[in-house]
Structure formats: C-alpha cells, structure tokens
C-alpha positions as CSV (number, residue, x, y, z in Angstrom):
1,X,61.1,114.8,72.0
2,X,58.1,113.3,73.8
3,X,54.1,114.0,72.4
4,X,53.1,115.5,75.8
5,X,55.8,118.2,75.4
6,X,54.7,119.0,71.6
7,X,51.3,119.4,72.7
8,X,51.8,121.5,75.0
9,X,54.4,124.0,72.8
10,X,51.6,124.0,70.0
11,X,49.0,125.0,72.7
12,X,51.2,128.2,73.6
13,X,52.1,129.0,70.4
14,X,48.2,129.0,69.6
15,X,46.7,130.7,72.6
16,X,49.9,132.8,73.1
17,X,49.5,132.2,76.7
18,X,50.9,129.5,79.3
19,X,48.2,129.8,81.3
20,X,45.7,129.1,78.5
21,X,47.8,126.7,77.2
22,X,47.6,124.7,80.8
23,X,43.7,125.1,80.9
24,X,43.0,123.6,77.2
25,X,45.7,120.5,77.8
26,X,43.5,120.2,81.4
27,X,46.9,120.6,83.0
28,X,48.2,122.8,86.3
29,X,50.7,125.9,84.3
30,X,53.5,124.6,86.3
31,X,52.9,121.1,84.2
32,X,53.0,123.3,81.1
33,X,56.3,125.4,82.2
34,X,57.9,122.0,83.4
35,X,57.5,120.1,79.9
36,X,58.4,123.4,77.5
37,X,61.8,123.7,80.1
38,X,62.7,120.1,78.8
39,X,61.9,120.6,74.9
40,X,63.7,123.5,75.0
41,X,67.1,121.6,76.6
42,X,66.4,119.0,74.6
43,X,66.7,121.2,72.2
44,X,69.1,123.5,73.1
45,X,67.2,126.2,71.9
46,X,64.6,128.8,73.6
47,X,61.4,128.4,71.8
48,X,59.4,131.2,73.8
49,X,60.3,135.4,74.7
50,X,58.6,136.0,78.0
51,X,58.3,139.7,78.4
52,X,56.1,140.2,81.3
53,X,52.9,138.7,80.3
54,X,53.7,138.5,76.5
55,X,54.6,135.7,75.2
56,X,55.9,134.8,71.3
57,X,57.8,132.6,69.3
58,X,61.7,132.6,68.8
59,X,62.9,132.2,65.4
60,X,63.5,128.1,66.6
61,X,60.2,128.4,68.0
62,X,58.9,129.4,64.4
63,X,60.6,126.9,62.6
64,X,59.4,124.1,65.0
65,X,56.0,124.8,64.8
66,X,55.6,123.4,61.3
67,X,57.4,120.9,62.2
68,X,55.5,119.8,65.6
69,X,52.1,120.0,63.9
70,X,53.6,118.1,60.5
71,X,54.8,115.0,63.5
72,X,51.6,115.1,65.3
73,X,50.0,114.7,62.3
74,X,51.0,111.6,60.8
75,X,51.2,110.0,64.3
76,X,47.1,110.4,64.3
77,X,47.1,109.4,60.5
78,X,49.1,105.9,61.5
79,X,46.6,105.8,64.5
80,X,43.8,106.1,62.8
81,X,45.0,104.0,59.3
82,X,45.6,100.8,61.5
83,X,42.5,101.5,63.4
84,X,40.8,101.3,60.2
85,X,41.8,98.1,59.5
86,X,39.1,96.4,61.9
87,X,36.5,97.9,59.8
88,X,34.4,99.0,62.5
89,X,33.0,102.9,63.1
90,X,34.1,103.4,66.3
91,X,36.5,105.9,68.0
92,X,36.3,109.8,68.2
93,X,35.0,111.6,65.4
94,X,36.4,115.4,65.4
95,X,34.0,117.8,63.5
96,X,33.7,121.5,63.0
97,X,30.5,123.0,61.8
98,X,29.1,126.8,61.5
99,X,26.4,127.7,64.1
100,X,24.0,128.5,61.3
101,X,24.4,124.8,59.9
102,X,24.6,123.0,63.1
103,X,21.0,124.7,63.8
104,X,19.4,124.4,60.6
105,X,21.1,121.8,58.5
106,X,22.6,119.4,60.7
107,X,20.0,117.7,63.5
108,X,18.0,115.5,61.4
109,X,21.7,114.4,59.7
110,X,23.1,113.7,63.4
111,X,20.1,111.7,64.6
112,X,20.5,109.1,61.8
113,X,24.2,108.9,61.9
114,X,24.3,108.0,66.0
115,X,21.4,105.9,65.7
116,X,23.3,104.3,62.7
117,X,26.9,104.1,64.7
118,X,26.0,104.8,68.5
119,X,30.0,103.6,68.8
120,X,30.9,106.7,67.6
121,X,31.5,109.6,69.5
122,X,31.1,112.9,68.1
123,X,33.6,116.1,69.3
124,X,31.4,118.8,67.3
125,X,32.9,122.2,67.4
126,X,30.9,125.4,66.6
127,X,33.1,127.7,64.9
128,X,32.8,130.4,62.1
129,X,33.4,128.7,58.9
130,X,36.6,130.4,58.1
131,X,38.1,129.5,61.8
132,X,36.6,125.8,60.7
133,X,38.7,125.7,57.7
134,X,41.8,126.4,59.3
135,X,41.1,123.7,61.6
136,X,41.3,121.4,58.8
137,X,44.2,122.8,57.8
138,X,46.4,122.1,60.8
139,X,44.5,118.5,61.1
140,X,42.8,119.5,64.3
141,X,39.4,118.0,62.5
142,X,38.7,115.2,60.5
143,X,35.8,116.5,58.9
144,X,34.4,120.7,58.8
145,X,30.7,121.2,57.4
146,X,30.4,124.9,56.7
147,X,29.9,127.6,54.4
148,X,32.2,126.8,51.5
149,X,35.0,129.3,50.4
150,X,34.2,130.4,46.8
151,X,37.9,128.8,46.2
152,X,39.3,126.2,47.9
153,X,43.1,125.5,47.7
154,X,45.1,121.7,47.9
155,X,45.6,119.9,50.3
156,X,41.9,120.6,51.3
157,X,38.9,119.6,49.3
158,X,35.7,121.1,48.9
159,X,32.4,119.1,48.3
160,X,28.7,120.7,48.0
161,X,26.1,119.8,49.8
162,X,23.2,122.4,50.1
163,X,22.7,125.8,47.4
164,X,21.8,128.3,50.0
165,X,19.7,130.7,48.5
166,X,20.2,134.2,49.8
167,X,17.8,137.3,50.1
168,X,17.9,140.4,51.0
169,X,15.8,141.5,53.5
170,X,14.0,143.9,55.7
171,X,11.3,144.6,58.7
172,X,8.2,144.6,57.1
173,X,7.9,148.6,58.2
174,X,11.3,149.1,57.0
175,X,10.7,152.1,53.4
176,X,12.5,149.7,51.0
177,X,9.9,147.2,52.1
178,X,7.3,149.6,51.1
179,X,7.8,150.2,47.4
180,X,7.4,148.2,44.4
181,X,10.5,147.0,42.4
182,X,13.2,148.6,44.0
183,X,17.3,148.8,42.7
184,X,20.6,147.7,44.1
185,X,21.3,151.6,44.1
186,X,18.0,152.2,46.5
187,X,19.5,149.1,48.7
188,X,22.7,150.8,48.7
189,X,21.9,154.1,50.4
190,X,20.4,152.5,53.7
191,X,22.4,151.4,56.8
192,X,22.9,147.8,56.5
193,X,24.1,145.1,59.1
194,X,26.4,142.7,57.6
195,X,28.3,139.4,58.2
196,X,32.0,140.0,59.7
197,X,34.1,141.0,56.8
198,X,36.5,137.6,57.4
199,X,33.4,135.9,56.0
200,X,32.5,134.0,53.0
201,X,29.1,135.6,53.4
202,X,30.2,139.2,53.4
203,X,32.7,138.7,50.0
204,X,30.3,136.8,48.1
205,X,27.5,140.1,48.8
206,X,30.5,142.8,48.6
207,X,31.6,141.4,45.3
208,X,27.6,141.6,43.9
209,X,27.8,145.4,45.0
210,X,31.2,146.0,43.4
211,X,30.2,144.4,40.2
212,X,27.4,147.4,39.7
213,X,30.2,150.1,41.0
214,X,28.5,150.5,44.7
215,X,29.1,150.4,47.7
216,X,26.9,149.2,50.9
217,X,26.3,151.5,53.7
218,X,27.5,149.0,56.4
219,X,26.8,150.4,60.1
220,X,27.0,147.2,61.8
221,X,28.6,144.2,61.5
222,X,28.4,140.7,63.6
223,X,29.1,137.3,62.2
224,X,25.9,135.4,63.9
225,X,23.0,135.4,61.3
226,X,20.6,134.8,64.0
227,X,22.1,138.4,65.6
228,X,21.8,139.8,62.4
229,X,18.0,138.9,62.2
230,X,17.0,140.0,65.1
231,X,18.4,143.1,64.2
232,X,16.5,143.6,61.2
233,X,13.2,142.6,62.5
234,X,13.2,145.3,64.8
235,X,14.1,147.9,61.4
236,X,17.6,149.0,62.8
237,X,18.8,147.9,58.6
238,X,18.5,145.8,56.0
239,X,20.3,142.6,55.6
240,X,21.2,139.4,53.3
241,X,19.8,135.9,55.0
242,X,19.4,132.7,54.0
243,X,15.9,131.7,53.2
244,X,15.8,129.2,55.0
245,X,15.7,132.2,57.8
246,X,13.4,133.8,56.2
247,X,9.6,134.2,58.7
248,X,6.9,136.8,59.6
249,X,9.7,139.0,60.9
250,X,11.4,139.5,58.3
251,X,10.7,140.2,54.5
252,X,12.3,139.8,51.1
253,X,13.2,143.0,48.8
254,X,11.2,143.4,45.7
255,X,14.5,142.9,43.4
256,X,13.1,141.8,40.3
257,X,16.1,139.5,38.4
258,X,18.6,139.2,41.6
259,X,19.4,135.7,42.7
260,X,22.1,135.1,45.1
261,X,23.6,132.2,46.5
262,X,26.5,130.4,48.6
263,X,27.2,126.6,48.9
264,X,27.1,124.5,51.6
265,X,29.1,121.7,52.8
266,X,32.1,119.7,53.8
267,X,35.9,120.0,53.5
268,X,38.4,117.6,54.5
269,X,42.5,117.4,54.3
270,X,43.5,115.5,51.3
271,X,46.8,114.2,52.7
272,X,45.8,112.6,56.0
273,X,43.8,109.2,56.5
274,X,40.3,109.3,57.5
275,X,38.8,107.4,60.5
276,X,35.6,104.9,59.1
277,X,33.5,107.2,61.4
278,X,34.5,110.2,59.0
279,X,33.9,107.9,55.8
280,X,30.7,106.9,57.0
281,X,29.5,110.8,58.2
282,X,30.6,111.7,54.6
283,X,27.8,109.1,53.1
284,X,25.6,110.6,55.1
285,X,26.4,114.3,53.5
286,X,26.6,112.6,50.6
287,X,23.1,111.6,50.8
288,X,21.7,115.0,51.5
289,X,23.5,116.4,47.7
290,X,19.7,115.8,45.8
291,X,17.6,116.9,48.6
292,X,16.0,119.5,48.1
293,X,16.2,122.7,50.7
C-alpha cells in the first residue's frame, strides 16, 4: 500500500470524481485509474461503484477512508517532528483563512512573518470558515484563522484573537435608517440578506432573533460579506457586518442596548505535531490578542 495510491483514493473519495481527482494530484486520469486498479488488488477489495459518471464508496472503500487519512497523517506528523529538530522555520506552511480575514485582518500579520522567516513558504487557502475547520480536521492544514465556532470540540483547539463587533445595518435611504430608536421587531419585518445558513455568522444572529421569539425575513442569502454589502448599500435589505466594514455606504441601526459580537482566530489539531513555521505564525496571532480593532 504505496502513498501515491492513498493519495489518489482520498482525492476520489473527496471530489467524487476520477477526473477531478487526476487534476488536483496534477496527474493524467489514466495515472489515477492505474494506481486505484492496484490498491484495490492489493486489496482484494473494490473500493469504488462506477455507474456511468457516478462514482461512490464501497462499504471497503468506507472503512478505508478513515484509515488512509489516519496513515497519511502520522507520516506528515513524523515528517514534520524530525524536521523540527533542526530548529529552523523553514518548509511549507499550510494555512486556511476566511476571505473576510485574509482582507481585513491578515496583511499587515503576513508582511511581518515573511519578512521575519522569508524560508518559509506560505500555501494560504481562502475558504469559508466552516470548510476551514474541516480542513483541520482531516489534517489537510496546519494552522486555520477564521471565524471561531461558538463551540469547538477535541481534537481541535480554539484560541481568540480579535472580538468582532457586529452591527446591523442599512443604506442610509433605507426607512429603518430613518427613525429614531427602532426594535428588533421593526428589524424583523424587512427583507434581509444574510450570511449562508452553514455559517457561524448566521447562527450566532438567528439565535439573537430566537431568543426574543422572532423571526428574520431572509430573502437572500450569500456567504461573502463584501456581496452582502454591496447589497445593502444599494437598499435591496438590511444586514449584520462587521464594523470594521462599516463606511459611507452603509449605516448602523439606531438599536439602543444591542451589542453583538463573534470571535476571531485560530484553530489547530491537537493530536498532530506542528511545523516551527506554524509555532512561530501562532506567536505572531498571539501577539495581535491585546490589540485593539
């Protein structure tokens, strides 16, 4: 059972596709076809149905799976543990970040770290937090700087950076922009545009509306804040943003004694080594946890 083959069975079993599978690995799909044919008699089992263009896991395939990404795992945390041993930051660091982070929290972070270890290089991902997460999960990041989960289970570990004040928000023409003090009731009864529901985002503001017996009037829904703005500066609904956001085309609610909020910052895998380039980009996060926003 060689690496090359268990790479390329995870890579189906992720996209679902040979064909994908061949163009992530950077491989022709014959290559792909040719190494899953010899896991599979190595085997003795059939580890993919192929019916037509579908393709899925056997029951063997299932149960390898697990197992394939359990192997691949401690063959990168032996890698990278004797690696560590030189003490130097070097080497590939793997990390997944949110688009709304990478744009508005990351850059200056970045500059100092590769001006501190230009011997690093950096494989930054831009994913939705939740997508980031998993990718911790199955070890295919060292490090994921996101929106953090209002929970967070073993083996992965949470650790704040950032409070991220939230506001709700409108175009300045928009009427609940108009009033005075205005209720989570008023708020209620306009369209709204919303973060996905598979975010972090969207639970922490659903739960807000649940806990005063309402429900928002979402019409739209997209999980890229910048979309989202753009949408309510021209007054197509109302919104929750960051303030950080926040600008002339776009203004807050008048909701006397509402604060909201969601945390910002890393995750890791607590069961897996971590490179000296991961340890050193966590300092650096570290050092952000009394800055203010």
């Amino acid at each position: 059972m060689d690496l090359a083959s268990l790479n390329a069975f995870i890579a189906i079993a992720e996209t679902g596709s040979f064909s994908e599978a061949a163009e992530r690995l950077h491989l022709t799909q014959p290559a792909v076809s040719k190494r899953i044919a010899g896991l599979e008699q190595q085997l003795k089992v059939r580890l993919f149905d192929r019916l037509g263009r579908e393709v899925s896991l056997t029951e063997a395939g299932r149960a390898l799976l697990p197992r394939a990404y359990q192997i691949l795992n401690v063959l990168d945390d032996t890698r990278r543990a004797l690696t560590n041993l030189s003490g130097e930051v070097s080497g590939r660091l793997t990390l997944a970040t949110s688009h709304h982070i990478g744009l508005h929290r990351l850059p200056p972070l970045l500059r100092a770290f590769t001006r501190a270890h230009p011997q690093v290089a950096l494989d930054i991902q831009f994913l939705d937090s939740e997508v980031a997460y998993e990718e911790i999960l199955h070890g295919r990041a060292e490090l994921a700087v996101i929106t953090l989960a209002p929970e967070t289970h073993p083996p992965v570990q949470a650790v704040p950076v950032w409070d991220d004040p939230l506001d709700f928000v409108a175009a300045p023409e928009h009427p609940l922009a108009r009033g005075n003090a205005i209720s989570l009731a008023d708020v209620a009864r306009h369209p709204a545009v919303f973060p996905g529901d598979n975010t972090f985002t969207h639970h922490i503001v659903r739960r807000l509306f649940e806990a005063e017996g309402l429900t928002p009037n979402i019409a739209m829904s997209t999980n890229y804040l910048e979309t989202i703005k753009m949408m309510v500066s021209i007054g197509l609904a109302w919104s929750v943003l960051p303030r950080t956001m926040l600008d002339d085309q776009v203004v807050r609610l008048p909701l006397p004694g509402l604060q909201l909020s969601r945390q910002l910052g890393y995750i890791l895998h607590t069961e897996r080594t971590l490179s000296n380039a991961a340890r050193a980009f966590m300092s650096h996060l570290d050092g952000q946890r009394h800055v203010p926003a």
